[in-house]
C-alpha positions as CSV (number, residue, x, y, z in Angstrom):
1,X,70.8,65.8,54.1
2,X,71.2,63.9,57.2
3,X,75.5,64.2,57.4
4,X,74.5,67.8,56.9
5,X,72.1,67.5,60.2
6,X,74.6,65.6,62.3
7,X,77.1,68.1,61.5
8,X,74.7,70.9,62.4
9,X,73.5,68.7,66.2
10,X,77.8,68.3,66.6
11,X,78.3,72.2,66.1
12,X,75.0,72.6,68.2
13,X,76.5,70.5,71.3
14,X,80.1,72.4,70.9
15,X,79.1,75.2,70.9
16,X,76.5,74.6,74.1
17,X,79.7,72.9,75.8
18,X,81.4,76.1,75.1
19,X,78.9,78.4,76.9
20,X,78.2,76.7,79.4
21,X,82.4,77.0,80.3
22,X,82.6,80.7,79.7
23,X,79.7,81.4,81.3
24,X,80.8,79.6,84.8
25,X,84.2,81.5,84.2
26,X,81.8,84.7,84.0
27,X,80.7,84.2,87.0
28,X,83.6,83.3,88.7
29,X,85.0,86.4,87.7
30,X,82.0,88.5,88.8
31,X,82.2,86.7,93.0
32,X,86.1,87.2,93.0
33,X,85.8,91.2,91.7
34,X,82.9,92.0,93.9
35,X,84.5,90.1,96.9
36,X,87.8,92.1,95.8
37,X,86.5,95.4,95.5
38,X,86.1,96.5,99.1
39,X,89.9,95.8,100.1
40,X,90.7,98.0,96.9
41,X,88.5,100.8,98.5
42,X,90.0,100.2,101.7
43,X,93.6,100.0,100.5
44,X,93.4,103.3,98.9
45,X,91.9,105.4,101.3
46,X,95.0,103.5,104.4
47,X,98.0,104.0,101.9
48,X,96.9,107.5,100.7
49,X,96.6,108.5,104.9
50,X,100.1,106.5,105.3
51,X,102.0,108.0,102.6
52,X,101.1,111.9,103.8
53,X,102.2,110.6,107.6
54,X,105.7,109.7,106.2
55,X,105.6,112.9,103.9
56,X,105.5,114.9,107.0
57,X,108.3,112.6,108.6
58,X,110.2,113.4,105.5
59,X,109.6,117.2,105.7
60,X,111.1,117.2,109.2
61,X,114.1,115.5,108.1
62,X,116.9,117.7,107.0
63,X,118.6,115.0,104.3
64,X,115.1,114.4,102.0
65,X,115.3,111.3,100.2
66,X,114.4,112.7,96.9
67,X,117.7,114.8,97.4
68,X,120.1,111.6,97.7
69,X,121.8,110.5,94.4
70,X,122.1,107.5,93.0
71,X,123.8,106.3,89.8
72,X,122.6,103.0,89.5
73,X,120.1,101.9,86.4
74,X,116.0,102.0,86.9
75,X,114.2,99.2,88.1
76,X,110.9,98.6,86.8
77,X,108.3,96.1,88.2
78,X,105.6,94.7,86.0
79,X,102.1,93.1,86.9
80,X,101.1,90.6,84.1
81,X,98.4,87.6,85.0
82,X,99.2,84.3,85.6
83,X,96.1,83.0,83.1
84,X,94.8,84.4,79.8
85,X,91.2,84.7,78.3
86,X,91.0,88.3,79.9
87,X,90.7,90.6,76.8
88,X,93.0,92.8,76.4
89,X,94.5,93.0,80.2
90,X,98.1,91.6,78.9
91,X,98.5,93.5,75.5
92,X,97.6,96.6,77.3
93,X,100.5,95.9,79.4
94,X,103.0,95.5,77.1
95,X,102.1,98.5,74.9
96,X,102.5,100.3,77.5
97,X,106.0,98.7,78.5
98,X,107.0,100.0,74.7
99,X,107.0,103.1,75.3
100,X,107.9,103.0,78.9
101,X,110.7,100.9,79.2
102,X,114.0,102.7,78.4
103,X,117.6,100.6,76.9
104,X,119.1,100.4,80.3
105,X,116.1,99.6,82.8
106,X,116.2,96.8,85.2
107,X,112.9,94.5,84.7
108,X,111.3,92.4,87.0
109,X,108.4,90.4,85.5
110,X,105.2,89.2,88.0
111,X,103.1,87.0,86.5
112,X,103.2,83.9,83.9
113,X,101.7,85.9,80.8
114,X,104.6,88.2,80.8
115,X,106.6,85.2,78.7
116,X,105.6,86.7,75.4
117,X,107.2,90.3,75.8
118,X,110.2,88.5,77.5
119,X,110.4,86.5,74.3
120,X,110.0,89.2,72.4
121,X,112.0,92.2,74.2
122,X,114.3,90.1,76.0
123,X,115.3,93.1,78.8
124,X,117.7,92.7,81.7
125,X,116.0,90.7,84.3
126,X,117.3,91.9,87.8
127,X,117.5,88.2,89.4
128,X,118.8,89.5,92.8
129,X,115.5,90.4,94.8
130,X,113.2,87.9,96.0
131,X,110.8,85.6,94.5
132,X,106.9,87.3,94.0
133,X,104.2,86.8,92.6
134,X,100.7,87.6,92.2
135,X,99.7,85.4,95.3
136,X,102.3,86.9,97.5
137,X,101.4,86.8,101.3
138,X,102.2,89.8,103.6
139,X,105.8,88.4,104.6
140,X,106.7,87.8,100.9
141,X,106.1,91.9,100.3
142,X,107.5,93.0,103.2
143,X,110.6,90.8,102.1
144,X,110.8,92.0,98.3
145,X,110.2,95.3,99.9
146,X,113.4,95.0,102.3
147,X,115.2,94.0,99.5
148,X,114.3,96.8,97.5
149,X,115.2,99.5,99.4
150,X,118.4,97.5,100.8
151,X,120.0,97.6,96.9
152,X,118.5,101.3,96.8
153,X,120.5,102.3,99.2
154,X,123.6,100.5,97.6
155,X,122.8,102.7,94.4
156,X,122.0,99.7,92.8
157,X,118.8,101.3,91.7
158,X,118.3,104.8,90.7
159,X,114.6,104.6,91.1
160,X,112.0,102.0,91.5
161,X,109.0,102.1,89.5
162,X,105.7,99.4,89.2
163,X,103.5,99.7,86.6
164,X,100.1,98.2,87.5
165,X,96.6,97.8,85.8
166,X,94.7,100.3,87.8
167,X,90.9,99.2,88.3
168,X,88.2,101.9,87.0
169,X,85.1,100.7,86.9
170,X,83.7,97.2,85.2
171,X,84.3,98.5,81.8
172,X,87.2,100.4,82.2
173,X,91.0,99.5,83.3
174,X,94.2,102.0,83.2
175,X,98.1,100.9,83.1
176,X,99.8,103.4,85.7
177,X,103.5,103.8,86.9
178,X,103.6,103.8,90.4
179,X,107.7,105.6,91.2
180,X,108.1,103.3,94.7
181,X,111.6,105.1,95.9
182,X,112.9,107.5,95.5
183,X,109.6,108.5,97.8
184,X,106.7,109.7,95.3
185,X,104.6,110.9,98.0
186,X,106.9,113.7,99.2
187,X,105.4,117.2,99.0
188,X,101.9,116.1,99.2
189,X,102.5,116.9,103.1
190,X,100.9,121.0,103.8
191,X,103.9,123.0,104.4
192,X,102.8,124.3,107.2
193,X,103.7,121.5,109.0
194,X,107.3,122.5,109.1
195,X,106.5,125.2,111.2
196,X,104.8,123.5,114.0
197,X,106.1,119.7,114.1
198,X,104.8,117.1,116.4
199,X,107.3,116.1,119.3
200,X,108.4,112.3,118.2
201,X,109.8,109.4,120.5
202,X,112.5,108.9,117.7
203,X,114.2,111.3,115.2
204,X,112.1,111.7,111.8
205,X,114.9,109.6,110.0
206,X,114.9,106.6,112.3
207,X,110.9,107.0,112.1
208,X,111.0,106.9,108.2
209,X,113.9,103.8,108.2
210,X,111.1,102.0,110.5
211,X,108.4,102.6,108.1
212,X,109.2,102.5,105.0
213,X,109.3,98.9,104.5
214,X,105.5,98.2,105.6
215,X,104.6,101.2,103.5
216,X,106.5,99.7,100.7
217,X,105.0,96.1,101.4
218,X,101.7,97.3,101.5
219,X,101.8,99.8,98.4
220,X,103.2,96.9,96.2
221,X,100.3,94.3,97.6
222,X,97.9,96.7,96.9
223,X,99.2,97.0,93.7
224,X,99.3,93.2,92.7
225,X,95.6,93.2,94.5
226,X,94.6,96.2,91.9
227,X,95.7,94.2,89.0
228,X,94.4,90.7,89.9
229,X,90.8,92.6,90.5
230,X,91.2,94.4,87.4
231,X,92.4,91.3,85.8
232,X,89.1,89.7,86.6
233,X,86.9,92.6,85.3
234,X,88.6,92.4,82.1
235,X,87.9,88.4,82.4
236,X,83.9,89.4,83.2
237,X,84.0,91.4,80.3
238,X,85.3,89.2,78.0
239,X,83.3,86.3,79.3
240,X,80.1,88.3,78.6
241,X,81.1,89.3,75.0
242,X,81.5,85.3,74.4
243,X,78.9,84.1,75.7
244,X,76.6,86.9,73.7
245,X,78.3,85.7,70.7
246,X,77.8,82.3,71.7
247,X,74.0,82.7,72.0
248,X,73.6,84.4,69.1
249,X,75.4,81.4,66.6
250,X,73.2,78.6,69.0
251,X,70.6,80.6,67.7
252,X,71.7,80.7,64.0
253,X,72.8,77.1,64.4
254,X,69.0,76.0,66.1
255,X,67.1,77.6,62.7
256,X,69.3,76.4,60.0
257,X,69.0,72.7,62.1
258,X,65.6,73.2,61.7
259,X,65.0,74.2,58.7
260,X,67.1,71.3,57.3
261,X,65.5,69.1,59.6
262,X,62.0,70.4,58.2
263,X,63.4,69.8,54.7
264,X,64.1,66.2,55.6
265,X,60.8,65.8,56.8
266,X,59.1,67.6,53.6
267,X,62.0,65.2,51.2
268,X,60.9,61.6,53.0
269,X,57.2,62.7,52.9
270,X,57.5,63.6,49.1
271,X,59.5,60.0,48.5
272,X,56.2,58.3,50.1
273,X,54.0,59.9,48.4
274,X,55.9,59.4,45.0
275,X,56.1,55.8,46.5
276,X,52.7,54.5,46.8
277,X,51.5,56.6,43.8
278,X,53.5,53.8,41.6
């Protein structure tokens, strides 16, 4: 009875050491999502009112981007995380890469955790642009975003694509394919606007070859930003969910401990008596 009692206390402590870990990576989780969500909020509405301003420049340009052919193969980025214990932020990932990824895409991994569908999948890795990952600074975008438009423009790509982990709500994240060039945002300009242009210092093309690259840099931060807040909800979520299921075995764990504990008890007071009886 006792070895069945220390083995109980052992599981007891494990299991307390456990919580006590998921539940500080809980709340970790919760202060970097809630000190996230703001800049999400805020880089939404800025490259939403950027993108029309360009689709206007575009509109008053008589060579449209989206008219331009290129023969070279797809490129498609893909946010992973660098850690796990997340749920199912990773695996939702590379489903979606299953179906989306095509024989003669281009692939450009971000994040450690992408390692398994590499392993797995083993696509062409374009090894030309820039090192980033999902702790890039400002520079390191606007550099991979130089880069990207650079081999564009080679027709080294014939489109750009990212596919992201779009943040819903605390219970809820999407995978979504952002296309990054040829220019996606084209047409969500009002028509009208080709009727009555604004007067420019510089031609709409120069304008747009300006531009581009911060709108570029910042739509592809935004996008690792998106995904490293939605990485942490799925973290939170996950957390929770473990440390429920952690209370509820402590507390299966705390009544069969005492119940052999009271049967010990009950046994040695039993011996006594049969003891002093003789």
């Amino acid at each position: 009875m006792s070895s069945s009692l220390a083995k109980t206390k052992r599981r007891i402590r494990a299991v307390t050491g456990t919580r006590k870990l998921t539940g500080a990576m809980e709340l970790i989780a919760l202060a970097k999502l809630r000190r996230g969500l703001s800049e999400i909020e805020a880089n939404r509405s800025f490259l939403k009112e950027f993108g029309i301003s360009l689709a206007r420049l575009a509109l008053m340009e008589k060579e449209r981007q989206d008219e331009k052919k290129h023969s070279g193969r797809r490129l498609l980025i893909a946010v992973y995380s660098d850690l796990g214990l997340c749920g199912p932020y990773n695996g939702d990932m590379d489903d979606f890469l299953e179906r989306e990824l095509g024989m003669g895409d281009l692939f450009y991994p971000i994040g450690d955790r992408s390692r398994s569908f590499l392993a797995r999948k083993n696509p062409d890795i374009d090894e030309t642009l820039p090192t980033l990952d999902l702790n890039a600074r400002v520079e390191d975008c606007l550099a991979f975003a130089k880069a990207l438009i650079a081999g564009y423009g080679k027709g080294n790509y014939s489109r750009v694509s990212i596919a992201y982990t779009h943040y819903v709500n605390s219970l809820r994240n999407v995978v979504l394919l952002d296309e990054l060039l040829p220019l996606s945002f084209l047409g969500e300009a009002p028509v009208q606007e080709l009727a009555s242009p604004p007067e420019l210092d510089l031609k709409a093309e120069k304008m747009l070859q300006v531009l581009l690259p911060s709108y570029l840099s910042s739509l592809i931060r935004a996008r690792l930003l998106e995904s490293s807040m939605s990485e942490q909800s799925a973290r939170r979520l996950a957390m929770e969910n473990a440390n429920d299921n952690a209370d509820e075995l402590l507390e299966e764990l705390n009544i069969a401990y005492n119940k052999a504990r009271q049967a010990a008890i009950t046994q040695e007071i039993v011996e006594v008596v049969a003891g002093s009886a003789h």
